[in-house]
LUMSEKE-960978 format. One record per residue (C-alpha): residue in three letters; x, y, z. Coordinates in nm, 3 decimals, padded with zeros to 5 digits. Layout:
<recs>
<ALA; <X; Y; Z>>
...
</recs>
This chain:
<recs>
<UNK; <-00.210; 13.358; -21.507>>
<UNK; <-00.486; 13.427; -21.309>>
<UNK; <-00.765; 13.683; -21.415>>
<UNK; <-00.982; 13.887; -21.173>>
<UNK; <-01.220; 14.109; -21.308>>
<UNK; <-01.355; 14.421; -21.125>>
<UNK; <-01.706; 14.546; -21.179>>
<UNK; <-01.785; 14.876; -21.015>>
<UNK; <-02.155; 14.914; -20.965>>
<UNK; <-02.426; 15.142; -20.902>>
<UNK; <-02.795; 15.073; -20.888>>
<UNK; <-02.743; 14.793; -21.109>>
<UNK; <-02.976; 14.535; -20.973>>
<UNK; <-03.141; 14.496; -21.366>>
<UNK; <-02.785; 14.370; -21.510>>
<UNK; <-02.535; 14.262; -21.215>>
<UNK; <-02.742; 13.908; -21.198>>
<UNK; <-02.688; 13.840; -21.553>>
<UNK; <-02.328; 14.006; -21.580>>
<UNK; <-02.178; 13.788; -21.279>>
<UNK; <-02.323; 13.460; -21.407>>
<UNK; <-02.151; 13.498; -21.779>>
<UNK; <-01.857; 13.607; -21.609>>
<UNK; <-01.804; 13.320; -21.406>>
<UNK; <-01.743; 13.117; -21.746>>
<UNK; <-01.408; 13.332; -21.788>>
<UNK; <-01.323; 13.364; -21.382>>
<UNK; <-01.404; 13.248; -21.070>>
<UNK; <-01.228; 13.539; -20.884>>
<UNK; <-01.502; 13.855; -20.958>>
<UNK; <-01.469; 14.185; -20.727>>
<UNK; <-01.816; 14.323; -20.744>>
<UNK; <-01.759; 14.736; -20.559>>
<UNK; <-02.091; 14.814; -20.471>>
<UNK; <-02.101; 15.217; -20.491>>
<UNK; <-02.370; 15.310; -20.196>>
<UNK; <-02.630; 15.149; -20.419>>
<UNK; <-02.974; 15.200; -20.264>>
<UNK; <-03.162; 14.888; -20.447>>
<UNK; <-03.067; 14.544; -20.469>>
<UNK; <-02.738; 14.541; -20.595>>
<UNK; <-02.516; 14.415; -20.304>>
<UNK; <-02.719; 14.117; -20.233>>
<UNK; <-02.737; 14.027; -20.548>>
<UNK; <-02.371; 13.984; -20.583>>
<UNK; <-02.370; 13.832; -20.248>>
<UNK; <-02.588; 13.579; -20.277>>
<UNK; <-02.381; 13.527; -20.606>>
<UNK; <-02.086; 13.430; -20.466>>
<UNK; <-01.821; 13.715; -20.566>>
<UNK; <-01.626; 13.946; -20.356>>
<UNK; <-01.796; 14.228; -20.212>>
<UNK; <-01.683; 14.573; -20.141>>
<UNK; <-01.906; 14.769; -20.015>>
<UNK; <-01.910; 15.175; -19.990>>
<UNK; <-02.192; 15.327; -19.691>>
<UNK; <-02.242; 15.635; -19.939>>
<UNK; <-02.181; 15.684; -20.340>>
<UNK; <-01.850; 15.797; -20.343>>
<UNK; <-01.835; 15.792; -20.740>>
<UNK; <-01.698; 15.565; -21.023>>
<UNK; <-01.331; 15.676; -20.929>>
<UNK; <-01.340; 15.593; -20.546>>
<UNK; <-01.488; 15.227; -20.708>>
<UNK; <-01.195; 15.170; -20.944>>
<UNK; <-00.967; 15.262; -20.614>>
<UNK; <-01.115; 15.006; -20.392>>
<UNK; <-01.071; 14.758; -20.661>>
<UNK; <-00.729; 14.793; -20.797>>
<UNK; <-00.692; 14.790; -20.334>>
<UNK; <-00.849; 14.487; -20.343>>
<UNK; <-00.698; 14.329; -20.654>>
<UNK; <-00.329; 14.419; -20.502>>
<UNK; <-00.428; 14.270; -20.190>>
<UNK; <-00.507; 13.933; -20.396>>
<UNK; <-00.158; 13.964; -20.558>>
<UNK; <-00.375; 13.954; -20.917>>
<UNK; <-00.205; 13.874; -21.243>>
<UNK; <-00.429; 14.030; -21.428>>
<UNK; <-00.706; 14.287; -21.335>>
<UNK; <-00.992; 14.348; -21.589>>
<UNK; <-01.229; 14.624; -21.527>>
<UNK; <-01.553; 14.602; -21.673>>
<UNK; <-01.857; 14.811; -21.629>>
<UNK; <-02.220; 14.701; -21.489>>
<UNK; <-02.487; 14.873; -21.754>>
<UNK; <-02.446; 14.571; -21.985>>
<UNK; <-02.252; 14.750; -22.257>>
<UNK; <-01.943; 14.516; -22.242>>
<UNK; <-01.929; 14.153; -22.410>>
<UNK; <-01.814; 13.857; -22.193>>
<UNK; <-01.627; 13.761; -22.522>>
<UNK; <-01.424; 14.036; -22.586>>
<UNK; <-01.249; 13.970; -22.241>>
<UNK; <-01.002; 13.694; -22.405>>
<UNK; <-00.871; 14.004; -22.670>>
<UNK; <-00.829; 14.235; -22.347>>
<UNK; <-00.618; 14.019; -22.147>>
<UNK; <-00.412; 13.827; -22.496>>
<UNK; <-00.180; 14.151; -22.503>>
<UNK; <-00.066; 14.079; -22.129>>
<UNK; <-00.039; 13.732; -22.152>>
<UNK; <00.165; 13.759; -22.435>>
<UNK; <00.376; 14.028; -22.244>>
<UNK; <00.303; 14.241; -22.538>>
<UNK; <00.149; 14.526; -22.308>>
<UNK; <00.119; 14.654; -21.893>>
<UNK; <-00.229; 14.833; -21.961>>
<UNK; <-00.476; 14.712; -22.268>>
<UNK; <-00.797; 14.922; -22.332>>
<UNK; <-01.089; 14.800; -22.515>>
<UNK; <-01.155; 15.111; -22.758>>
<UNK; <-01.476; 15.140; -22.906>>
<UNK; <-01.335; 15.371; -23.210>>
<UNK; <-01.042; 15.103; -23.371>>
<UNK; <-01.282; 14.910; -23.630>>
<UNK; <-01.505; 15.112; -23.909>>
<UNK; <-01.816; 15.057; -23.809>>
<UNK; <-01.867; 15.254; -23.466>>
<UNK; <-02.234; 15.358; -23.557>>
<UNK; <-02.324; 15.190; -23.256>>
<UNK; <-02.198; 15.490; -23.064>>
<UNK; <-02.453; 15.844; -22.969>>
<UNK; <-02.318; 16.110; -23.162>>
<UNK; <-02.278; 16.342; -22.803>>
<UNK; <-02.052; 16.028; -22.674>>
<UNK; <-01.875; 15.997; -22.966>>
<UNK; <-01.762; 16.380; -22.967>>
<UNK; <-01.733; 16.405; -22.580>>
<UNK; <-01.484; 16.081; -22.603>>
<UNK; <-01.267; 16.177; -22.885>>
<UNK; <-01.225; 16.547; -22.732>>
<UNK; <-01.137; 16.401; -22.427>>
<UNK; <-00.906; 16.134; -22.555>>
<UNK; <-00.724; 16.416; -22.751>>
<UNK; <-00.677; 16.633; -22.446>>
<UNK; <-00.524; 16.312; -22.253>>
<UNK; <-00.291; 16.234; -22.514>>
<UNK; <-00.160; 16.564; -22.487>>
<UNK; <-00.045; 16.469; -22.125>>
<UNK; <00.099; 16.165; -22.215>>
<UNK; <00.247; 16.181; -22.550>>
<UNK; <-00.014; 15.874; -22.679>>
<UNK; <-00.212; 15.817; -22.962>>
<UNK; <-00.509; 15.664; -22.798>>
<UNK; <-00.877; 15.665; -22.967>>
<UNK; <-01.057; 15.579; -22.674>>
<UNK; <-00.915; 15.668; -22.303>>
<UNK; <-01.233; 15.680; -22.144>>
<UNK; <-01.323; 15.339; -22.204>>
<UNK; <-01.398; 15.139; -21.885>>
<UNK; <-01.313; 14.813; -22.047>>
<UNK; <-00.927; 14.744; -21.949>>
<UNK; <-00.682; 14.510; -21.847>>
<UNK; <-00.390; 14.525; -21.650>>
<UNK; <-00.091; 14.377; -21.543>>
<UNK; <00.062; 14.290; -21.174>>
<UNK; <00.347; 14.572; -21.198>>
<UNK; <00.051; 14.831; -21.295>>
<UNK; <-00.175; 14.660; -21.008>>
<UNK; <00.123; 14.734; -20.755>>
<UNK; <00.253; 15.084; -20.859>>
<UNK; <-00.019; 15.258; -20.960>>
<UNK; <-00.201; 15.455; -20.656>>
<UNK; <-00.536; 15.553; -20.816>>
<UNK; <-00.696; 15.903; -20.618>>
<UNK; <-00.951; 16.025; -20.843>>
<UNK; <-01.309; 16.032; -20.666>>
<UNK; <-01.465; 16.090; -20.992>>
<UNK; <-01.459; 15.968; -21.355>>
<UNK; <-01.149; 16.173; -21.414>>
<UNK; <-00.952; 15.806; -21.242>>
<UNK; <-00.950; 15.650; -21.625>>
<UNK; <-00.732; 15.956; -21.735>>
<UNK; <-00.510; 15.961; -21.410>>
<UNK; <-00.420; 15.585; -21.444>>
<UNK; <-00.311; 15.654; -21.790>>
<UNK; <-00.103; 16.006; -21.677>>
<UNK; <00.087; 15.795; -21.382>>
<UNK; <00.120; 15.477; -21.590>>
<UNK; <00.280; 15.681; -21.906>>
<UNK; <00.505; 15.861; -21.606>>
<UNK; <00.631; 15.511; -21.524>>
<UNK; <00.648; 15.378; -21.886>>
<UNK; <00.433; 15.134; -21.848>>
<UNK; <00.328; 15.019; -22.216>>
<UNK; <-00.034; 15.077; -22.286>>
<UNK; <-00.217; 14.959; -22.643>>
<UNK; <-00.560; 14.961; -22.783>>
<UNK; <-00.768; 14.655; -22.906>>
<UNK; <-01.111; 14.659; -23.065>>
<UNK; <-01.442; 14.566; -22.874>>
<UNK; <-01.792; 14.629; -22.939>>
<UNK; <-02.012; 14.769; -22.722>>
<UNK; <-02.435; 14.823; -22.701>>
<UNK; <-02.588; 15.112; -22.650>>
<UNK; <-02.959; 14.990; -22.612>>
<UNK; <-03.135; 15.155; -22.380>>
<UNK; <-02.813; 15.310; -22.307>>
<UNK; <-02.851; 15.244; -21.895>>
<UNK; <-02.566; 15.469; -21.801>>
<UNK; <-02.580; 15.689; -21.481>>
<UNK; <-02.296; 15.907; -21.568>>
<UNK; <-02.424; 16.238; -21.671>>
<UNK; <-02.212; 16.328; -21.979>>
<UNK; <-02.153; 16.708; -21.913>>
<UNK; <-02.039; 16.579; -21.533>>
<UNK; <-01.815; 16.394; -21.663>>
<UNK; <-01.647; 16.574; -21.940>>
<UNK; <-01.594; 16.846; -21.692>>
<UNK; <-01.469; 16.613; -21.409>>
<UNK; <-01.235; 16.462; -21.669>>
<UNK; <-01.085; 16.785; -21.794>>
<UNK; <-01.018; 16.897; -21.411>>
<UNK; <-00.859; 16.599; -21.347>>
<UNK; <-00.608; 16.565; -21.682>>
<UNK; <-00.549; 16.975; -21.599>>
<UNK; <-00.446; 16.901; -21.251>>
<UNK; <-00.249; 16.585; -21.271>>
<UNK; <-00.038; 16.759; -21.606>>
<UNK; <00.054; 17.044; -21.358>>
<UNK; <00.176; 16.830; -21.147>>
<UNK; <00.406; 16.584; -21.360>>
<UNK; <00.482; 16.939; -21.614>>
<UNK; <00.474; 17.222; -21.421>>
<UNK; <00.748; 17.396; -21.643>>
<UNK; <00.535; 17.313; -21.935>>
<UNK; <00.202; 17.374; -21.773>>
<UNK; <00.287; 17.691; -21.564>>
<UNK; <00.634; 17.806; -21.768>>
<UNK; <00.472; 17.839; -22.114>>
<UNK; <00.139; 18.086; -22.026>>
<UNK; <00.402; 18.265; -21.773>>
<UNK; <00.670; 18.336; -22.031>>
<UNK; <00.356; 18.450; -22.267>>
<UNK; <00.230; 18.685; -22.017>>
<UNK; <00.590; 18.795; -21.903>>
<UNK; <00.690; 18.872; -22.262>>
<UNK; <00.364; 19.038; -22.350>>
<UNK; <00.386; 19.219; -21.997>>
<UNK; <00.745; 19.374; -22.123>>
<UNK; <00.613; 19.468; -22.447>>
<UNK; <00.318; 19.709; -22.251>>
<UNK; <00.593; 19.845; -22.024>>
<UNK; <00.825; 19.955; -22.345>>
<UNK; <00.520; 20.112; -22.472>>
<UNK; <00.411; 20.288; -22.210>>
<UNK; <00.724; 20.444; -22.093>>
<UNK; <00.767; 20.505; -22.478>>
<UNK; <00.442; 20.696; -22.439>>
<UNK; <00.527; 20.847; -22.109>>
<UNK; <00.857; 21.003; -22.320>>
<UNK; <00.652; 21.111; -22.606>>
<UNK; <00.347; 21.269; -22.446>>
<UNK; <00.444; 21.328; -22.048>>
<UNK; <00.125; 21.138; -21.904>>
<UNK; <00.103; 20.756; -21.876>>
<UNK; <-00.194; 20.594; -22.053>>
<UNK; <-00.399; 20.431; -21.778>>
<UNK; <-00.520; 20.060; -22.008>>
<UNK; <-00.142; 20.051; -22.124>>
<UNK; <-00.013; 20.092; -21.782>>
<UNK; <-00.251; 19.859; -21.641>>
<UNK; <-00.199; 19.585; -21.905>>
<UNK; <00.192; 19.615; -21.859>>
<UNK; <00.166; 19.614; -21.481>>
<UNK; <-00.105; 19.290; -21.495>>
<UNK; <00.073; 19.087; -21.758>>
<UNK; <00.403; 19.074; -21.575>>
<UNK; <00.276; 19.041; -21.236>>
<UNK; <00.066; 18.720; -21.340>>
<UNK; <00.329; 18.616; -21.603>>
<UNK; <00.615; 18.623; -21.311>>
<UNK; <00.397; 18.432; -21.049>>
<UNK; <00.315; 18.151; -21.319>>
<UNK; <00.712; 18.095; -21.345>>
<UNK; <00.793; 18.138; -20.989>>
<UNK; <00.546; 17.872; -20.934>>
<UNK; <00.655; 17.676; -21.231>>
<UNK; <01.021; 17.693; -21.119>>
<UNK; <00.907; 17.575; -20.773>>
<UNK; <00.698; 17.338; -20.844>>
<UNK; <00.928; 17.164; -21.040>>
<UNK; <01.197; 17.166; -20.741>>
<UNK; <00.962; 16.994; -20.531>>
<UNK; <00.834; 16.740; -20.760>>
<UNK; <01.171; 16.646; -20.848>>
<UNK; <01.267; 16.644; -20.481>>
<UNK; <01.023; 16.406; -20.414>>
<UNK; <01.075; 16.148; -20.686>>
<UNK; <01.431; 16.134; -20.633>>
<UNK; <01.337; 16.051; -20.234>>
</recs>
């Protein structure tokens, strides 16, 4: 089985040189998506050799990924890797990404950086910011991952093929795993070991937390809308019913209606019935269109 690996890449002139060259011990077939980088990146990885995609503006680190897995599906790939340009990745741990799929023990493997002890090597703000995150996206997909914001991953020709990426942003890594767990595809962990010196990374990390969270909010409303929608609109529904007993209760005692009860009662079930009208419909729809 053949292995491509994908490198999206912005401003990476320092490392893309030395990245492409070790690579080319594991593969010959490298995607290089140049991101609208403004220094020498793209010819660089021209003049290497490797397949260039190349974006006129920086459309992000999701809208990269996308033009790979495009590219990668166009190639009819057995195996795409995705590995990032800052230098933080070893060459060596590629082999352990790709054994699961070659073994057909896995459809998606992710290098995590939190499965061995020692993970010292990791800023304390990362470390938090990852583990939050990864907690939130195993909420959406019933996993027990320790590390789904890890760029280093493998996958598999059925994932390469059915999986539609549309993430602009950094929220893609958490989409992938959302539509893969819809489809069942099997996804594991294996250790790697990453370096953060000089820690070269463009991503801003409060950009990217937020532009995760957005994007595991939206895509859970969309493949749970009961849950996502019918849960907070029951809440406010029942605590909306509650208000109105008391302030008709009120009304009966004392003859006047209390304006805050009245107003809480009248808010609480307005919001609480739109949240499961939309739930309800939502649902319809969604289920409409996967059974099309």
């Amino acid at each position: 089985m053949e292995i491509v690996v994908g490198i999206p890449a912005f401003n990476e002139e320092k490392n893309i040189a030395s990245i492409i060259l070790k690579l080319k011990k594991v593969t010959n077939k490298i995607i290089v998506c140049n991101d609208g980088s403004s220094d020498l990146t793209n010819k660089i990885a021209e003049e290497l050799g490797v397949i260039v995609i190349n974006h006129s503006e920086n459309l992000g680190y999701g809208a990269a990924i996308r033009s790979i897995f495009l590219k990668a599906k166009e190639m009819n790939s057995d195996i795409l890797v995705t590995f990032d340009a800052d230098g933080q990745h070893q060459i060596e741990d590629i082999q352990k990404v790709v054994e699961p799929i070659l073994k057909k023990e896995a459809d998606i493997v992710i290098g995590s950086r939190f499965l061995e002890e020692n993970t010292n090597e990791v800023p304390s703000y990362r470390k938090f910011g990852i583990k939050t995150i990864t907690k939130l996206t195993n909420m959406s997909i019933n996993e027990n991952l320790t590390d789904s914001q890890s760029g280093f991953r493998a996958y598999n020709n059925q994932v390469i093929n059915k999986i539609h990426p549309t993430d602009q942003g950094m929220g893609i890594s958490t989409e992938i795993l959302i539509k893969s767990s819809q489809k069942k595809f099997l996804i594991v962990e294996v250790p790697i070991k990453v370096s953060y010196e000089g820690d070269t990374s463009t991503h801003d990390p409060i950009s990217h937390g937020a532009s995760v969270i957005l994007s595991t909010l939206r895509f859970t409303s969309m493949e749970h809308p009961l849950k996502f929608y019918g849960i907070p609109g029951g809440i406010l529904s029942a605590i909306g019913l509650f208000f109105v007993v008391w302030t008709i209760q009120y009304f009966t005692q004392f003859g006047s209606f209390p304006p805050i009860l009245a107003l809480i009662a009248v808010g609480s079930t307005i919001v609480g019935m739109i949240l499961l009208m939309n739930a309800i419909l939502l649902h319809s729809i969604i289920t409409l269109i996967k059974d099309k």
